[in-house]
C-alpha positions as CSV (number, residue, x, y, z in Angstrom):
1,X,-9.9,-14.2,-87.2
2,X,-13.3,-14.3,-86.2
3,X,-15.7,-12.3,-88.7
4,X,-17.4,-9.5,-87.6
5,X,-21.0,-8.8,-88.4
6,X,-22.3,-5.1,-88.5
7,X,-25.7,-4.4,-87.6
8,X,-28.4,-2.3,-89.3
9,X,-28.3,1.2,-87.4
10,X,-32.6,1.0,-87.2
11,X,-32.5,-2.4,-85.8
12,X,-30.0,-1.3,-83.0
13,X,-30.7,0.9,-79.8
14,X,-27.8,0.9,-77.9
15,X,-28.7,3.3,-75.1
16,X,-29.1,0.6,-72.9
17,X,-25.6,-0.6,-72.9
18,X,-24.7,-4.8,-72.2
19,X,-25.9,-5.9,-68.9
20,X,-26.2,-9.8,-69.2
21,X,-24.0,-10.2,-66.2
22,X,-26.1,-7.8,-64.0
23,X,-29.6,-9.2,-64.4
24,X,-28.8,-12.3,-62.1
25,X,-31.9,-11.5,-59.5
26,X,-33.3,-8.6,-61.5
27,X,-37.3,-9.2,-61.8
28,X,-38.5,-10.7,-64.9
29,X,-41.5,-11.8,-66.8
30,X,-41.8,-14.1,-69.5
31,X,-43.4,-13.2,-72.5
32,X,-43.6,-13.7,-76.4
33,X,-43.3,-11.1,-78.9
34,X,-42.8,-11.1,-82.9
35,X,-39.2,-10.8,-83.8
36,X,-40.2,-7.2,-86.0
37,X,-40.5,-5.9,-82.3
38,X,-36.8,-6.9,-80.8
39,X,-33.7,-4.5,-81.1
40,X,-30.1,-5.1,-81.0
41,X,-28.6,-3.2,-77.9
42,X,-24.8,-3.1,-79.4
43,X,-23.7,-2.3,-83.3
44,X,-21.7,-5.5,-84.3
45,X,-21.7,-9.0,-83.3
46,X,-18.7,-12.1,-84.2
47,X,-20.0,-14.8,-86.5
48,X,-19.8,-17.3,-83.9
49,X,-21.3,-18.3,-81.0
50,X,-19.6,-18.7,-77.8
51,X,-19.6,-22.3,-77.8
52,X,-17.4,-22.1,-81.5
53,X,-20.9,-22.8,-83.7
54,X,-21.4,-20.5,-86.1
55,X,-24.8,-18.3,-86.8
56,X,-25.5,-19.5,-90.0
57,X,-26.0,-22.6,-88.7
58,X,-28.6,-21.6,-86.1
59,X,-29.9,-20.0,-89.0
60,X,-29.9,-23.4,-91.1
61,X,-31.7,-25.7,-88.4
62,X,-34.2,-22.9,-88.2
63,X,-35.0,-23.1,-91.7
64,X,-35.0,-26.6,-91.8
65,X,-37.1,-26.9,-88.3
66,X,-34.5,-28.6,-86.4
67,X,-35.2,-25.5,-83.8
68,X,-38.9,-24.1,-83.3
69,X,-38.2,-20.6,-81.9
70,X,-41.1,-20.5,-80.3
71,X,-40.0,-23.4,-78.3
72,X,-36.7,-24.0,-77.8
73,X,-35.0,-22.7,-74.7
74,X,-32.0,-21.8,-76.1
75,X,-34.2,-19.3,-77.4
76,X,-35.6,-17.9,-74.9
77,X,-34.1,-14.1,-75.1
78,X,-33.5,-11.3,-72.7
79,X,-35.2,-8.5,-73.0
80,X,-36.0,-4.9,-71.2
81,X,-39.3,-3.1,-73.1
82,X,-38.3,0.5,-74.4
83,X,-38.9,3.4,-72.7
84,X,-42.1,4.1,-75.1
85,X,-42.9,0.8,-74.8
86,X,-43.3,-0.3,-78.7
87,X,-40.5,-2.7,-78.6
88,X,-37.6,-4.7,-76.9
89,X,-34.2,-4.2,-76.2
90,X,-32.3,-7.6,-76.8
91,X,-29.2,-8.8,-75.0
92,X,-28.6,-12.0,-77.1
93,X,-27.6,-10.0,-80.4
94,X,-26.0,-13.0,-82.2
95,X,-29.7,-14.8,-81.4
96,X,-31.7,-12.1,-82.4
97,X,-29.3,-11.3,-85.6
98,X,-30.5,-15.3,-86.2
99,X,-34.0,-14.5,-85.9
100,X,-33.9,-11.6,-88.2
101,X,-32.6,-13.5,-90.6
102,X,-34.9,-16.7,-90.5
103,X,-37.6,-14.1,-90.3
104,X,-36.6,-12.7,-93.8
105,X,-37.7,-15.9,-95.7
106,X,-40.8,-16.6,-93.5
107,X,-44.9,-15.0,-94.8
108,X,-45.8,-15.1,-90.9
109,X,-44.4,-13.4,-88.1
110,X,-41.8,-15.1,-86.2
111,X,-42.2,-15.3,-82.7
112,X,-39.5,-16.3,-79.9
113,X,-40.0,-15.9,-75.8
114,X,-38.7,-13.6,-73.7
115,X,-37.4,-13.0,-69.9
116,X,-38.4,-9.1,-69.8
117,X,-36.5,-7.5,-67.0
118,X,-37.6,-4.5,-65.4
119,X,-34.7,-2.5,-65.1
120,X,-33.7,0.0,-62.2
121,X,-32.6,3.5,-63.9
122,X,-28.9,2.4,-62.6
123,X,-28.9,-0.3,-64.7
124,X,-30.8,1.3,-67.6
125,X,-27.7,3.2,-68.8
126,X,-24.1,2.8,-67.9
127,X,-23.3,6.4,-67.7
128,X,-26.1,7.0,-65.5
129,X,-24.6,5.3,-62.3
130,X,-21.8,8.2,-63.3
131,X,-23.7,11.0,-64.3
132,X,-27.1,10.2,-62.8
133,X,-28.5,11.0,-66.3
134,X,-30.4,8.2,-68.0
135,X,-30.5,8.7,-71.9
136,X,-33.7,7.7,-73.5
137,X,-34.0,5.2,-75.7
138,X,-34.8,5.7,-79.6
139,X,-38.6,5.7,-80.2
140,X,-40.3,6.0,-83.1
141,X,-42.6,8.7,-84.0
142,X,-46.1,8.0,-84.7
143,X,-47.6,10.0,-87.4
């Protein structure tokens, strides 16, 4: 079986629901951002990437700069800004969950490049093309 991986619950904001397949033709901008601003949009991801390679070794040719993040284009994630606008919904989980990681053993901020789609309340939330309601997402307080 494939492993599972679960998420940390403050990394993830999962209001947004998974919408890869609906932002063909949304509007988008590219951007850059460190990876301490990205969130996960779903709770668990597999320990492998579509294509059968596994994580860790994304992980591994980060480390050992075989892949610049700020660079390559596999890395180039997609993105819709939070409804406070402090940080970034993520749709390539397994990438990010890569990032996060490399980020652990780095002193500087690691920074990747984003398509940042501007999302149409329909698309925003599932439920809302049922219930016309959009649920926020989960911003932090500022003290």
């Amino acid at each position: 079986g494939t492993e599972v991986i679960y998420l940390d619950a403050d990394e993830v904001d999962d209001s947004i629901g998974s919408l890869e397949a609906q932002l063909i033709g949304v509007p988008h901008k590219i951007t850059a951002a460190a990876v301490s601003q990205l969130r996960y949009t779903q709770r668990s991801i597999t320990g492998e990437f579509e294509d059968g390679k596994t994580l860790q070794r994304l992980i591994e040719d980060l480390q050992d700069e075989r892949v610049n993040p700020l660079t390559h284009d596999v890395l180039i994630l997609d993105a819709a800004q939070s409804s406070c606008g402090t940080y970034y919904m993520i749709f390539n989980n397994r990438r990010l969950f890569c990032l996060k990681r490399f980020q652990k053993h780095m002193p500087t901020d690691v920074v990747v490049r984003m398509r940042v789609y501007n999302l149409p309340p329909e698309l925003a939330d599932p439920k809302a093309r049922r219930s016309g309601h959009v649920r926020p997402s989960k911003c932090p307080r500022i003290s």
